[in-house]
Backbone bond lengths (Angstrom), bond angles and torsions (degrees), N, CA, C in turn:
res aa  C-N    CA-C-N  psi(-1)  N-CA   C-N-CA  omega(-1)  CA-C   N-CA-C  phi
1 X - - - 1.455 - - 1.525 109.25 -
2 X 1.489 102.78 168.81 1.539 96.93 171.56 1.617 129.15 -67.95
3 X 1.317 101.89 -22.04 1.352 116.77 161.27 1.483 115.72 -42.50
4 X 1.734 100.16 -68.30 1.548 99.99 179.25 1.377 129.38 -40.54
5 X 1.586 94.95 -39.18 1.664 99.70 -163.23 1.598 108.82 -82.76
6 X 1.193 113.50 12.93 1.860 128.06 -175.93 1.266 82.99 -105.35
7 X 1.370 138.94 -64.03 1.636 143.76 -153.52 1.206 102.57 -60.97
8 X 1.973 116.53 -59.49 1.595 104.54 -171.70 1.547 111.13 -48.79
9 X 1.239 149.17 -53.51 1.825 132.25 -125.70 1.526 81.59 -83.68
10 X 1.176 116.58 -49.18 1.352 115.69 -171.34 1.723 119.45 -59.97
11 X 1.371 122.28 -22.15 1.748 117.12 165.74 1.142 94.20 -80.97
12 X 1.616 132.62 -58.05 1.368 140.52 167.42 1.826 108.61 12.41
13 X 1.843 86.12 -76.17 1.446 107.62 172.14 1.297 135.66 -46.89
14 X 1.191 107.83 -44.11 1.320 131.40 -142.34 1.939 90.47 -104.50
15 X 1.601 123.04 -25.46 1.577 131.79 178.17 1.519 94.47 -92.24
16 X 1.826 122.20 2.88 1.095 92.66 -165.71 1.762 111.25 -128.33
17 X 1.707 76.80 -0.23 1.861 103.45 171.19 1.754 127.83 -30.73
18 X 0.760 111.71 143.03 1.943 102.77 175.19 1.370 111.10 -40.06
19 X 1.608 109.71 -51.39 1.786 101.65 -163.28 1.371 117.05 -85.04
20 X 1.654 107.25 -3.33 1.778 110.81 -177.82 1.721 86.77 -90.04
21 X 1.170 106.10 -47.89 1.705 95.84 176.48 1.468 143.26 -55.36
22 X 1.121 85.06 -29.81 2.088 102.64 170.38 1.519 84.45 -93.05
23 X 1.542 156.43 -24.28 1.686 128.05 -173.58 1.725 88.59 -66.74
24 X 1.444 118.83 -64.12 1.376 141.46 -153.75 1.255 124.18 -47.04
25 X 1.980 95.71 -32.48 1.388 98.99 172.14 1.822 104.84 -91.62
26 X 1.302 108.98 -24.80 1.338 89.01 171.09 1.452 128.00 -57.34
27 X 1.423 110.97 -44.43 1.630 135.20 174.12 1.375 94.01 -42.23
28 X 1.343 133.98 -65.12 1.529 132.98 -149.51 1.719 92.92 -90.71
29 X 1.044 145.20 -4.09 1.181 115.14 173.23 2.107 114.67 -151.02
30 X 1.133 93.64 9.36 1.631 103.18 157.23 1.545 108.96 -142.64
31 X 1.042 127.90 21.11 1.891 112.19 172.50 1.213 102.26 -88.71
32 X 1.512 117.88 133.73 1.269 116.19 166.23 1.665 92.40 -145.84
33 X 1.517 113.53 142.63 1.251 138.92 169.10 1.510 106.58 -167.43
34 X 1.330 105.99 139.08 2.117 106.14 135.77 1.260 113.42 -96.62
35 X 0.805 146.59 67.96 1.315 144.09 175.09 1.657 112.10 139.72
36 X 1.480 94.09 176.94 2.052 113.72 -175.74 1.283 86.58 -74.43
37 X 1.370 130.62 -76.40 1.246 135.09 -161.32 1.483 132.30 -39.06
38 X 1.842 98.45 -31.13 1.593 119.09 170.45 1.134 95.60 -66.32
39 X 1.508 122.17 -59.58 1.434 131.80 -148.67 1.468 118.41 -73.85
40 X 1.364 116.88 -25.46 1.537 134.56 156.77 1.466 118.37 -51.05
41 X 1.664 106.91 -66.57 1.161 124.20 -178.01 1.871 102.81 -38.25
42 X 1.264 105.79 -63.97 1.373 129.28 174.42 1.406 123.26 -20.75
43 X 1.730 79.67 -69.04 1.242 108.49 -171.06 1.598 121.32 -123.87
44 X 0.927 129.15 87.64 2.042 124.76 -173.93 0.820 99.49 -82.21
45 X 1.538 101.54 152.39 1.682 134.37 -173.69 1.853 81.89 -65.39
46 X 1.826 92.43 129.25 1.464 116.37 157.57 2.054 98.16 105.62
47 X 1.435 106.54 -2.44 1.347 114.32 168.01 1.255 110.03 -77.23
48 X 1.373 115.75 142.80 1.845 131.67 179.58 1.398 105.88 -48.62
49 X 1.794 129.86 -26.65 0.865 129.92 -144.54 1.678 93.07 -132.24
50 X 1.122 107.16 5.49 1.609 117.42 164.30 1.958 113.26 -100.72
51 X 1.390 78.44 -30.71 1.808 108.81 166.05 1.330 103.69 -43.07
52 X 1.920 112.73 -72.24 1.395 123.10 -165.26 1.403 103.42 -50.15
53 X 1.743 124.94 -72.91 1.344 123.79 -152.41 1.999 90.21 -65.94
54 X 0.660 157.28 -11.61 1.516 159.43 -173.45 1.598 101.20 -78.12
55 X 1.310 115.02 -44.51 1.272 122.22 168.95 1.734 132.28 -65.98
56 X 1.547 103.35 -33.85 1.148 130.76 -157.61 1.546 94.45 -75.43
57 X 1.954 95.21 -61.09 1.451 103.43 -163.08 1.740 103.51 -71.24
58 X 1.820 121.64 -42.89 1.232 99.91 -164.92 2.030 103.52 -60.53
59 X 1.193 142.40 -41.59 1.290 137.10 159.34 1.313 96.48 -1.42
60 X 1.557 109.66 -90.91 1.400 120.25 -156.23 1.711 120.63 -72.39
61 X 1.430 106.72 10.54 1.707 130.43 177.89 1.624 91.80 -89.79
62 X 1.351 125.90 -66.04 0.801 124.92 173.18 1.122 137.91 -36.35
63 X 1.533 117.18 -60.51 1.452 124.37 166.71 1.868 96.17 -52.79
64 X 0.995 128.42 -69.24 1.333 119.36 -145.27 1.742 110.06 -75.90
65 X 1.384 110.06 -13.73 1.946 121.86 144.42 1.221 97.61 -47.52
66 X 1.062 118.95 -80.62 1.962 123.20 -146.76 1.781 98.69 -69.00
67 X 1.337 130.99 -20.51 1.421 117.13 163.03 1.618 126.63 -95.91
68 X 1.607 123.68 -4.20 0.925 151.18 109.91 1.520 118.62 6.10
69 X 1.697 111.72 -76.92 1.366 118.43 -164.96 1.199 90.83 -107.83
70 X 1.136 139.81 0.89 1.833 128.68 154.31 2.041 89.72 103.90
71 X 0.939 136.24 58.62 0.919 144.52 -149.81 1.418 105.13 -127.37
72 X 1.440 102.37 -50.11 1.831 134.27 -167.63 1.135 125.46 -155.72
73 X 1.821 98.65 89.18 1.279 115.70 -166.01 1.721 110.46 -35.72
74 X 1.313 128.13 137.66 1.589 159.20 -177.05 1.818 83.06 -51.84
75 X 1.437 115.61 -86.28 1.773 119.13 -157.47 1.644 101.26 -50.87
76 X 1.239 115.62 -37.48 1.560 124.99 -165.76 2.180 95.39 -62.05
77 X 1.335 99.53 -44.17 1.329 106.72 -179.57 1.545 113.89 -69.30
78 X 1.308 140.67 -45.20 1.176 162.30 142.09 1.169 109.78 -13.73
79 X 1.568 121.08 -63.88 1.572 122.52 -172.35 1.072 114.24 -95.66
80 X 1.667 123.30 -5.26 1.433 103.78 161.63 1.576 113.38 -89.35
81 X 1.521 111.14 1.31 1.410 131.37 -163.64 1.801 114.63 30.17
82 X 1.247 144.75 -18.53 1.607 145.94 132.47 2.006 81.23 77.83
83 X 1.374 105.61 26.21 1.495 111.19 159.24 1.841 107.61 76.97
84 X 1.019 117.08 -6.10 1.163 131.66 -174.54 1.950 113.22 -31.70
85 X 1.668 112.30 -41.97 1.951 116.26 -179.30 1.144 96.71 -57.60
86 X 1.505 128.64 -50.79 1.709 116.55 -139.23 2.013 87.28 -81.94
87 X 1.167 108.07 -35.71 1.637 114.86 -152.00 1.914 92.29 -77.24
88 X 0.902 94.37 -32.58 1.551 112.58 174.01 1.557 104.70 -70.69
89 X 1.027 139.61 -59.95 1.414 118.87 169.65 1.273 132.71 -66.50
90 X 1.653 118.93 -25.26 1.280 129.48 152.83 1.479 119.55 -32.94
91 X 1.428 105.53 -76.79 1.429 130.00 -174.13 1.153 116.15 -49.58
92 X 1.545 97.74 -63.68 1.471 96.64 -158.41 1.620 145.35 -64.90
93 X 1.646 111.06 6.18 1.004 107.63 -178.29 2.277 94.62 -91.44
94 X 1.117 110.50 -5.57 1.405 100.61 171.27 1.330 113.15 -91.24
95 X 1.267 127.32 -22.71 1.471 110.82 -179.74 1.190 132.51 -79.44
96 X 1.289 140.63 28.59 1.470 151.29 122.16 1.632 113.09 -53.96
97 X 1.322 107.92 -36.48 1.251 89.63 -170.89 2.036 103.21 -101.62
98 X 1.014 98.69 -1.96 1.933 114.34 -176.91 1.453 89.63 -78.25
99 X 1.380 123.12 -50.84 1.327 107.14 -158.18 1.884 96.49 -91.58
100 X 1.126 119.31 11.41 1.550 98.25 154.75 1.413 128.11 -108.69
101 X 1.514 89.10 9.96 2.011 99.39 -178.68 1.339 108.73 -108.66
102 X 1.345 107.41 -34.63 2.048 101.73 179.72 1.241 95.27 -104.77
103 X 1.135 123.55 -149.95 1.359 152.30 -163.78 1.491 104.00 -18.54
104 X 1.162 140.16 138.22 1.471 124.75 150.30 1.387 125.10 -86.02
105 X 1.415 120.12 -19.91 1.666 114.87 128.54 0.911 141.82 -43.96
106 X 1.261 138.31 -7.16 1.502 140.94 -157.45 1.395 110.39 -66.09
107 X 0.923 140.09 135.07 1.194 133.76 175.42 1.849 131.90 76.21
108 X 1.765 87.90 -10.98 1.443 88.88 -157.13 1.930 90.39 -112.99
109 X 1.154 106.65 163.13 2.022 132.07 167.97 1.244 106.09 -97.87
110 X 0.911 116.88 167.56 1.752 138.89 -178.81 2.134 102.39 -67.99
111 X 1.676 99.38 -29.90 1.346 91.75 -174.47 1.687 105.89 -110.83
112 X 1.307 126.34 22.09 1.430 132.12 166.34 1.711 98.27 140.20
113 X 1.435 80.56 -166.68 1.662 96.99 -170.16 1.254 89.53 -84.21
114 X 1.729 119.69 160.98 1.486 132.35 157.50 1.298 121.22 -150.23
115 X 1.533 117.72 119.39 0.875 120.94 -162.66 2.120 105.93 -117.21
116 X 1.069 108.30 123.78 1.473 96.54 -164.52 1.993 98.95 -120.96
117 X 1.168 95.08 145.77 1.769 110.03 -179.62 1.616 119.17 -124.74
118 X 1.271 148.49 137.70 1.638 102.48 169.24 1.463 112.69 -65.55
119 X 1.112 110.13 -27.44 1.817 84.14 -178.48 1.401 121.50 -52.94
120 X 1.536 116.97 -59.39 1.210 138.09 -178.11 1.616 110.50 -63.58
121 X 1.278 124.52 -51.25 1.276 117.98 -176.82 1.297 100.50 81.07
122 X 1.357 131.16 -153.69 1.505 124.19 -146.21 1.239 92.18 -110.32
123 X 1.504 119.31 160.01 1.360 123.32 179.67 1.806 116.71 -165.87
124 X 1.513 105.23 106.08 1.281 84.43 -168.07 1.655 124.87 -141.23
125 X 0.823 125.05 -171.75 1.657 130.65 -175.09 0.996 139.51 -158.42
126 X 1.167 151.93 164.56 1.412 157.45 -146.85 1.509 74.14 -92.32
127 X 1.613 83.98 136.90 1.780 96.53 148.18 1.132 120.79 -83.07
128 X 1.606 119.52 174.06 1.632 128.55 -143.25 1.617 91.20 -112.08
């Protein structure tokens, strides 16, 4: 929609900022964890490098809010993909345990959790 095409330049920008760019390159070429618990240990809340993924994920909170409430069409998000596979395999084995240490929103909408992949596409549930 025309909507969309006002929304992208501006995440565009905003995924392409100094501090999402220094998290991203940290993410892609020193994050290492299996898990929250590694990644804590590692890294504690208020570390530079607790900083990065804080940065990384609210980005991708955002995008997946604004397609969420119908805001930003789902395929439009998909095909510009805004890097989402690689950061997605990084991440994701900590965010089960991220979203029970920060935010108790984290991750989640007013109508459940949603967690979106391109393979998978959106998928979601009542929170617990």
């Amino acid at each position: 929609t025309i909507e969309d095409a006002k929304l992208i330049p501006k995440l565009v920008e905003l995924g392409q900022s100094d501090t999402q760019r220094e998290a991203s390159l940290w993410l892609a070429g020193q994050f290492s964890a299996k898990d929250y618990k590694e990644f804590s240990e590692k890294h504690p809340m208020g570390s530079k490098e607790f900083q990065y993924v804080s940065t990384v994920l609210g980005f991708f909170e955002t995008v997946g809010v604004l397609v969420s409430h119908k805001l930003l069409n789902e395929d439009v998000v998909f095909d510009l993909s805004f890097g989402i596979d690689p950061v997605w395999e990084k991440l994701g084995p900590i965010i089960p345990g991220w979203r029970k240490a920060t935010i108790p929103r984290c991750g989640r909408t007013r109508s459940g959790s949603t967690t979106a992949t391109r393979s998978g596409r959106r998928k979601s549930g009542r929170p617990t």
